[in-house]
N, C-alpha and C positions, 0 to 999 in steps of 0.2 A: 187395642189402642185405647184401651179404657182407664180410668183414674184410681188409682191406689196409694195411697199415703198412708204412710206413720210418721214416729216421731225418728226426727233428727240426723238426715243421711247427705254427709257432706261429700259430693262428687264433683271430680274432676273431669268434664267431655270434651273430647277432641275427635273430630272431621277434618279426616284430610284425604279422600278419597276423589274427590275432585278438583278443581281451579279453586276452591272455595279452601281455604285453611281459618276451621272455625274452631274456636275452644273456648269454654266457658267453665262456671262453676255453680252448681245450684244447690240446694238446699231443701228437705225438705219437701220436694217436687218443686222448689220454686227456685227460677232463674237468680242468682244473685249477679254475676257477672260475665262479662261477654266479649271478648273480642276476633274477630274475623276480618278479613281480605279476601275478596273474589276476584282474583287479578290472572288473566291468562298467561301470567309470564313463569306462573304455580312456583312460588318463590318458599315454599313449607319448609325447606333447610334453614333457611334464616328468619323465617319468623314464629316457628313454632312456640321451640322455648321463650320467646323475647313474650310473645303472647300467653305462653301457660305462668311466666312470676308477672307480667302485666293485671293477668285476671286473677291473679293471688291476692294482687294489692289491694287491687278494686273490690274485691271480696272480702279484704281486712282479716285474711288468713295464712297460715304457714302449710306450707308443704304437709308437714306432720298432723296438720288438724281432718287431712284427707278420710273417707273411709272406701275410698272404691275408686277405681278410675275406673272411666266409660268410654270406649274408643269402636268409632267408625268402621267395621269388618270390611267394607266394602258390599259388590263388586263397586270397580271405577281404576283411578289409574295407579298400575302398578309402583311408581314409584312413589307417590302420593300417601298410597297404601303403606310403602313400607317405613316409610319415617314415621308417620303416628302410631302405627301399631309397634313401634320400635322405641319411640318415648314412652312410650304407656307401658311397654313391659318394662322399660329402664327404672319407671315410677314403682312401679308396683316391687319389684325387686327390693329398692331401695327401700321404701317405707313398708314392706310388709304387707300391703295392701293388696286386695282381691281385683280382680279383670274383668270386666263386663263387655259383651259385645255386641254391638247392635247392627243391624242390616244395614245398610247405606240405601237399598229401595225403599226399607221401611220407613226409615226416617221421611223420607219425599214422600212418602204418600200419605204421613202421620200429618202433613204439613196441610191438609184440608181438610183434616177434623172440623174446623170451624167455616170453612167456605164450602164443603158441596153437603147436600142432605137428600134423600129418598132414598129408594132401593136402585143401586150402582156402583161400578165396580169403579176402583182407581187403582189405574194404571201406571207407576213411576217406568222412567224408561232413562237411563243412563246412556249417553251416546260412548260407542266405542270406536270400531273402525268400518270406515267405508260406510255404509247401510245396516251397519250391525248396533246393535242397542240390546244393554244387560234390560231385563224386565222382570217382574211378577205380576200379579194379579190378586188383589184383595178388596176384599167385599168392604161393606161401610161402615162396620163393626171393626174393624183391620185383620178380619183374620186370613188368612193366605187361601185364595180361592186356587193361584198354581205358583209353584216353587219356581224363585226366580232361577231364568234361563237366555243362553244369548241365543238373540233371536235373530235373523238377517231377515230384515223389514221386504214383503210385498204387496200387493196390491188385497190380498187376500189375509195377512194376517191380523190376527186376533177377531179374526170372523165370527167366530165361536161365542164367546162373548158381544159383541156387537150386536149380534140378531138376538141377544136377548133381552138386552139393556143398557141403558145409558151408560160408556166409559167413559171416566174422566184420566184423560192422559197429562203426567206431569212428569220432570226432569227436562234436562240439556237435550237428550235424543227422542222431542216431541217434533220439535222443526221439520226434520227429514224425516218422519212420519204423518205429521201435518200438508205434507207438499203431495205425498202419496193417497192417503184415506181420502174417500166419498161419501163414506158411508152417515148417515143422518143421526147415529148414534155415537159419531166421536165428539166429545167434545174435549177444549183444550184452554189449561192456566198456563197461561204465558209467563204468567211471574214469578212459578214455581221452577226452578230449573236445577238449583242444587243442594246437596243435602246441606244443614246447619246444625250446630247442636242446641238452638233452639226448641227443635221442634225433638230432640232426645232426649228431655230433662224425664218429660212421666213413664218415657219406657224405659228407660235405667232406673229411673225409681223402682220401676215393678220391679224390675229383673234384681235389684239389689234385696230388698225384702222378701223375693222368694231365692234370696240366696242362687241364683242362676249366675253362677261363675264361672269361670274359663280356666283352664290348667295356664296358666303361663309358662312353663316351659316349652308345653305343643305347642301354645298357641298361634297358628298364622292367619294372614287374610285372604278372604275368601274374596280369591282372584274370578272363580266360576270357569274362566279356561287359561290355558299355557302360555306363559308369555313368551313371546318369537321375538326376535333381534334378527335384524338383517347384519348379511354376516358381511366382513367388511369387503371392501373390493379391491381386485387383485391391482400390483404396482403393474 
């Protein structure tokens, strides 16, 4: 989660992996423009593109001036998932342009870079179903202490961590583990709850300058597990 810059790397980021439909355009590693909606009604079909030539303007750029789109892999919500990572190959397609993808935990946990500091772990925790929450674990440096995984929250997990050291727990699925932990070593940012592409501009940067691109044909979101549909019920 560390700072890498060169000269001149115009990207397009979109997060739509949650309630949150964020998309922006940076520069450089620095944010030029920005628009997002965090609205539970996850409106992403109608506002994405209105938001991706919104943040073109505001950036006083054309589509073409692109060199990379950066798009949200997930885990988080399947349908969320598949409109962004489904504009962004459409982009990419279109202009020629390379794929970048970024974790949707990492992002959340990239999001305390500047508020927590000592030796401890941060925890992002993506709510899913029921007591269940996507998660990882990355140390203060960012780099992945364990490979996110869903987790079905008890009174005993992330024990392992805990008795070692301060976690700092962030994302939407802190709440329902918040209501569970006793333990003297949780602590928890409330403010933190979903990913932005705010907090994606330096890790697309990286990943853009070491050339760390995606096949776009293969490319899909990392769901983490299968997505169930309840089947319909009988007449």
């Amino acid at each position: 989660m560390g700072f890498y810059f060169c000269s001149m790397s115009k990207l397009l980021l979109i997060e739509t992996s949650s309630k949150n439909c964020s998309v922006g355009i940076s520069c450089d590693g620095v944010l030029l423009a920005l628009n997002e909606s965090n609205e539970a009604s996850f409106s992403h079909a109608e506002k994405l593109h209105i938001f991706i030539k919104e943040t073109l303007r505001k950036a006083e750029l054309k589509k073409e001036d692109l060199e990379a789109i950066v798009v949200g892999m997930g885990p988080g919500s399947y349908t969320g998932l598949r409109i962004g990572v489904a504009a962004a190959k459409g982009l990419c397609y279109a202009l020629d342009a390379p794929l970048i993808a970024i974790s949707s935990l990492e992002t959340i946990a990239y999001a305390t870079k500047d508020i927590v500091s000592g030796d401890t772990y941060i925890i992002p925790q993506i709510d899913a179903r029921r007591m269940e929450v996507y998660t990882a674990v990355f140390d203060q440096q960012g780099k992945t202490v364990q490979a996110p995984w869903a987790a079905v929250l008890d009174i005993d997990s992330y024990s392992t961590y805990l008795d070692e050291k301060i976690c700092w727990f962030v994302g939407d699925g802190q709440e329902k583990w918040k209501n569970l932990s006793q333990h003297k070593n949780a602590m928890f940012l409330e403010n933190i709850t979903v990913p932005s592409v705010q907090n994606m501009v330096s890790l697309g940067t990286i990943k853009f300058h070491q050339q760390a691109f995606e096949d776009v044909a293969y490319f899909e979101p990392f769901y983490l597990k299968e997505f169930y549909t309840t089947p319909p019920k009988k007449a």
